[in-house]
N, C-alpha and C positions, 0 to 999 in steps of 0.2 A: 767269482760272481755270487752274490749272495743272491738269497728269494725275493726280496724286492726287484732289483734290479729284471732278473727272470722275469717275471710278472710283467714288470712294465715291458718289456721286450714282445714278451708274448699279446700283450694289449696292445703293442704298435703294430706287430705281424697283422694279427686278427682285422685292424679296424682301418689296417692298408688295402685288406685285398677281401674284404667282405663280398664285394659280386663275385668272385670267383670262388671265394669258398663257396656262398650259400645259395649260387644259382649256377655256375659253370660248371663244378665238378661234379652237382647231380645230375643234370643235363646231359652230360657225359656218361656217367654213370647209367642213366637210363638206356643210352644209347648200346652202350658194352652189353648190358645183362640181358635188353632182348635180342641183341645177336646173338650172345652167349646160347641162350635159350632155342634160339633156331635154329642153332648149327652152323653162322653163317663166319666165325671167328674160328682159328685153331685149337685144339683143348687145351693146348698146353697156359693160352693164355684164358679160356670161357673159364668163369667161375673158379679163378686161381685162388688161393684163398693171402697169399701175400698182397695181391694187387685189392683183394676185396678189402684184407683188415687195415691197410695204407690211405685206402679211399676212404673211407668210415670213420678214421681216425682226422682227418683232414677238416673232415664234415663236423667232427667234433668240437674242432679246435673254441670257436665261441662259444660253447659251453663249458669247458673245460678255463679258458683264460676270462672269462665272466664269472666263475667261482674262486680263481685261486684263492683269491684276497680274503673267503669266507670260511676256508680252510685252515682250522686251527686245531687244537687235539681234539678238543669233543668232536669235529665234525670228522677227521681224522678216522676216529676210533666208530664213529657212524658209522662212513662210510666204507670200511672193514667187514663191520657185521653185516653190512647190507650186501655187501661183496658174497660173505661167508653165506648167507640167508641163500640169496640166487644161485648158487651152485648147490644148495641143499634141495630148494626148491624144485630145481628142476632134474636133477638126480630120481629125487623122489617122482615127479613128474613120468617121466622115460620109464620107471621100470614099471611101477603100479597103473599108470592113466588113469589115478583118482584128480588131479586138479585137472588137468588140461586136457583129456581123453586122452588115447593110445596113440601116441605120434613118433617119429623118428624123423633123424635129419638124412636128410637126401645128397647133400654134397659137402663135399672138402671144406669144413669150414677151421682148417689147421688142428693141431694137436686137441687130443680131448680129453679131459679128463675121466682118468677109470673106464676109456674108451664110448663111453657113452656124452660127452656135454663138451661143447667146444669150454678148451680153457679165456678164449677170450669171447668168453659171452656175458662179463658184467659191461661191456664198449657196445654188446647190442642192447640191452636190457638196461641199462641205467637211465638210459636216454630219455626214456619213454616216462619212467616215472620221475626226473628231475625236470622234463621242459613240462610235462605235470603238472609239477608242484610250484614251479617257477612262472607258469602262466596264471595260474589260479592266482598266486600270492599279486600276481603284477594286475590283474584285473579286482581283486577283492579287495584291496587297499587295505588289509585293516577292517574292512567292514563284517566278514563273516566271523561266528564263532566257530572252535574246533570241531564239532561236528559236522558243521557246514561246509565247513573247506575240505574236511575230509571226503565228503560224496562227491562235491565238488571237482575234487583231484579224480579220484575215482572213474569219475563219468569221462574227463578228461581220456584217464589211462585209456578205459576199454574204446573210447573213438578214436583213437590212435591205433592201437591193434585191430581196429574192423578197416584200418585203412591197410595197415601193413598187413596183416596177414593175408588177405585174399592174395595180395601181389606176391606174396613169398610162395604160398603156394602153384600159384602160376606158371614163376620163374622156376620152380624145380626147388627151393631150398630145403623145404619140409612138408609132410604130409600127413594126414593123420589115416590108421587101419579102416576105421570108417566113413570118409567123408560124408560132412554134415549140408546142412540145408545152406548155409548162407557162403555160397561161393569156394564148397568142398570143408569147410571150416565148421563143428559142430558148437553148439552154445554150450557146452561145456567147457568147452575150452577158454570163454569169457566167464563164464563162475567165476572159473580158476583165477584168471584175471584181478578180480576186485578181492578173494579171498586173503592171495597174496599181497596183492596193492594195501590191504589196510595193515597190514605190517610194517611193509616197506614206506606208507606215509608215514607211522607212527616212529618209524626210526629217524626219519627224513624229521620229521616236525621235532622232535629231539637233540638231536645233531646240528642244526642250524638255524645262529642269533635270527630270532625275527625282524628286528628290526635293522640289522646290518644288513640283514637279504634285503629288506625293502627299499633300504639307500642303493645299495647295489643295481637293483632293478632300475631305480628311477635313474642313476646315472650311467647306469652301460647301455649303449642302443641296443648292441651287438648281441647280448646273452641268450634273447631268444632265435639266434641266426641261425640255428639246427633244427629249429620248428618248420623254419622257411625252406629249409635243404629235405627236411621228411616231406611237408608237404607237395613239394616239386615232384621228387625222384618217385614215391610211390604214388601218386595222382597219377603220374603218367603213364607209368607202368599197367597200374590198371585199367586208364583209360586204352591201350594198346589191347590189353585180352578183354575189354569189353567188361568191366565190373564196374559198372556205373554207380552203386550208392559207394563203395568206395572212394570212388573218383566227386564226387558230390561232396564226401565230409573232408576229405584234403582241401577242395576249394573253399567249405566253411570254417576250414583252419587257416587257411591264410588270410581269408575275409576279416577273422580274428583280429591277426596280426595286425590289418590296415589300419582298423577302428583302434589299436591299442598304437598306433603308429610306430610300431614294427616292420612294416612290410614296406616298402616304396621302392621298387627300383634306380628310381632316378636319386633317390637320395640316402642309397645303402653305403655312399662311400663320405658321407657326412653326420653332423647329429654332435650330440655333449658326449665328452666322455669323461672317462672320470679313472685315472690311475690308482694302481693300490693303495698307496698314499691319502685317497680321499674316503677307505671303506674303513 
C-alpha cells in the first residue's frame, strides 16, 4: 500500500465518522475524567495513561489526515525540530520554572523522558499550536501580513491554554508549586506560552507551502475537527468544577468554528472533500 492510497484511507475513515470522532469520544471522554477524578471508576482504569493516549490519538485523527497530503520533507524535517524544540522546552521548563513557573505532572501520563516529560507530549502539545495556525490561516485568507498572523496565532495559542489548563488542573493532571490567581494557574505560565509559541510559529510558517495549506483548508471540512473535540471535552469539564471564563472561551471557539462553517452538528457528516490527490 503506498502513501496515497493511506491517505485517502485515512480521509475516508476520518470524514465517515466525523460525529464520533469530534463530539462522541469527547463527550465520553469528559464523562471517564470526571469520574476518574471523583473516585467513582476503578484506578486501574481512572487516568490510565494507555486509555488516555488511545483517546487523544483518536481525537487526533482530522488533524492528523487533514495534513497528510502537506507533509513533504520540508514539512517533514519541520516537524522534527518542532518535535525536538517541545521536549527541550519543556525539560527546561520542569527543572528551572523560568518559562512556565514551577510545575510537575501529577499522573501517569506513560513513559517519560529523563523521568521528568511524558515522551508522548508532542500528541498534547502540537495540537494547540497546529489548530492555531490552521485556524488563523483559515480565517485570514491571505489577508494578514507575517507579523500579524503571527500575534494572531499567538492570541489563539494562549486562549486555548486559558481553556485547557484550568481543566487540567482540576482533573489532577498537573499543578504548579504556587498556584496562581487565574483558576490555580499563574501568568507566567502564559509568558511562557507566547515565548515559546513565536518559535514554534516561525518553524510552523517555515515548514509549510502556504498556499497548499490554504487549498487544503478550503477543501477539507474536517481538519479543524479537533478544535471542535477541545472545545467540547474541556468547556465541559470546566463547566463541571465551575470555571466559567474558561467555559465562556471554549464556547467562543466553537462560535468560531460556526461563523467559519466548521461547526454544525447536523451537517458534520457531509460537506466538500477533497482527497490527496487534489492538494
Amino acid at each position: 500500500m503506498n502513501r496515497q492510497e493511506i491517505e485517502r484511507r485515512l480521509d475516508a475513515l476520518v470524514r465517515d465518522n466525523r460525529v464520533t470522532i469530534a463530539i462522541t469520544f469527547p463527550l465520553v471522554g469528559v464523562a471517564l475524567l470526571i469520574a476518574a477524578a471523583e473516585g467513582a471508576i476503578p484506578q486501574r482504569i481512572a487516568f490510565n495513561p494507555l486509555l488516555l493516549l488511545g483517546a487523544v490519538l483518536v481525537m487526533r485523527l482530522p488533524l492528523i489526515g487533514g495534513l497528510a497530503p502537506l507533509v513533504d520533507r520540508r514539512a517533514l524535517v519541520g516537524l522534527a525540530v518542532l518535535a525536538g524544540f517541545t521536549y527541550g522546552v519543556e525539560l527546561f521548563g520542569v527543572h528551572t520554572g523560568v518559562l512556565y513557573g514551577e510545575f510537575e505532572y501529577l499522573i501517569d501520563l506513560g513513559p517519560m523522558l529523563l523521568g521528568d516529560v511524558p515522551l508522548a507530549l508532542p500528541v498534547f502539545y502540537f495540537p494547540i499550536l497546529l489548530n492555531s495556525y490552521l485556524l488563523v490561516a483559515l480565517l485570514a485568507d491571505g489577508r494578514l501580513d507575517w507579523w500579524a498572523r503571527l500575534l494572531a496565532v499567538l492570541c489563539v495559542v494562549v486562549g486555548m491554554d486559558l481553556v485547557l489548563d484550568p481543566g487540567a488542573v482540576a482533573l489532577g493532571f498537573w499543578g504548579w508549586e504556587t498556584p496562581g490567581a487565574y483558576y490555580g494557574v499563574p501568568a507566567q505560565n502564559y509568558v511562557g506560552w507566547v515565548a515559546s509559541g513565536i518559535v514554534a510559529v516561525a518553524v510552523l510558517t517555515v515548514s509549510l507551502d502556504r498556499d497548499k495549506l490554504g487549498r487544503r483548508l478550503e477543501r477539507c471540512e474536517y481538519v479543524l475537527d479537533d478544535l471542535i473535540s477541545f472545545g467540547v471535552l474541556w468547556g465541559l469539564v470546566n463547566l463541571y468544577f465551575g470555571n466559567y471564563v474558561p467555559v465562556a472561551l471554549a464556547v467562543a471557539l466553537l462560535l468560531v468554528l460556526v461563523r467559519a462553517d466548521r461547526f454544525d452538528v447536523a451537517g458534520l457528516t457531509g460537506g466538500q472533500v477533497s482527497g490527496p490527490a487534489d492538494d
